[in-house]
N, C-alpha and C positions, 0 to 999 in steps of 0.2 A: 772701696772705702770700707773699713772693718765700723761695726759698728758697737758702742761698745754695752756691753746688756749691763755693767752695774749701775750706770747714769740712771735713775729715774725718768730723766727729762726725756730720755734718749730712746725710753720705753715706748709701744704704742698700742693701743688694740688693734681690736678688727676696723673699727668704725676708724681708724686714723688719727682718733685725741686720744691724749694725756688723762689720765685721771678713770676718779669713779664712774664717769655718765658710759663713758663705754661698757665695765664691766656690770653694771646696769641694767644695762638693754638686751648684753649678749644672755645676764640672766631670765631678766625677764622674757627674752625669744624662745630661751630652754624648757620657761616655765609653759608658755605658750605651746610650743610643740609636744610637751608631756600631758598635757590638757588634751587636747587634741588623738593621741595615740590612748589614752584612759578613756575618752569619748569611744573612741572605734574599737577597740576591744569591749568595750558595753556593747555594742552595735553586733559586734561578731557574737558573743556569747548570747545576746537576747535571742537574735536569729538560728543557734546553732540548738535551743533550749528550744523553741518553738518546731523547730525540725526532729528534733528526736522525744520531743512528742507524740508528733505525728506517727513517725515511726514505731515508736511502743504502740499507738492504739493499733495500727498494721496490725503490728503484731499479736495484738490480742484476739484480735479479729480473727485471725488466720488458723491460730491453736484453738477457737474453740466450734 
C-alpha cells in the first residue's frame, strides 16, 4: 500500500500522532539531549583544566 505524503492526515511522527504534540516532544527530547552533551563537555573541559594544571606546576617544578 503506497502511502501517500501530500495528505496531512496521512502524515505521522515518531510518537505515531498527527499534529504538533509530536513534533513537540521530539523537540523538546533534542533540547534535552543538547543539555545533557553542554553539561558533559563542562564536565570534560573542567577536568581537562584541572589536569593541565597540575601538569604546568610539574612542570615548573621540574625546570627549576
Amino acid at each position: 500500500m503506497a502511502q501517500n505524503i501530500n495528505s496531512p492526515a496521512g502524515q505521522t511522527n515518531t510518537a505515531g500522532t498527527s499534529g504538533n504534540d509530536g513534533s513537540d516532544s521530539a523537540v523538546a527530547s533534542m533540547e534535552a539531549a543538547f543539555d545533557r552533551a553542554i553539561a558533559k563537555a563542562a564536565q570534560v573541559t573542567e577536568r581537562r583544566m584541572e589536569g593541565g594544571s597540575s601538569l604546568d606546576a610539574a612542570r615548573t617544578r621540574l625546570s627549576n
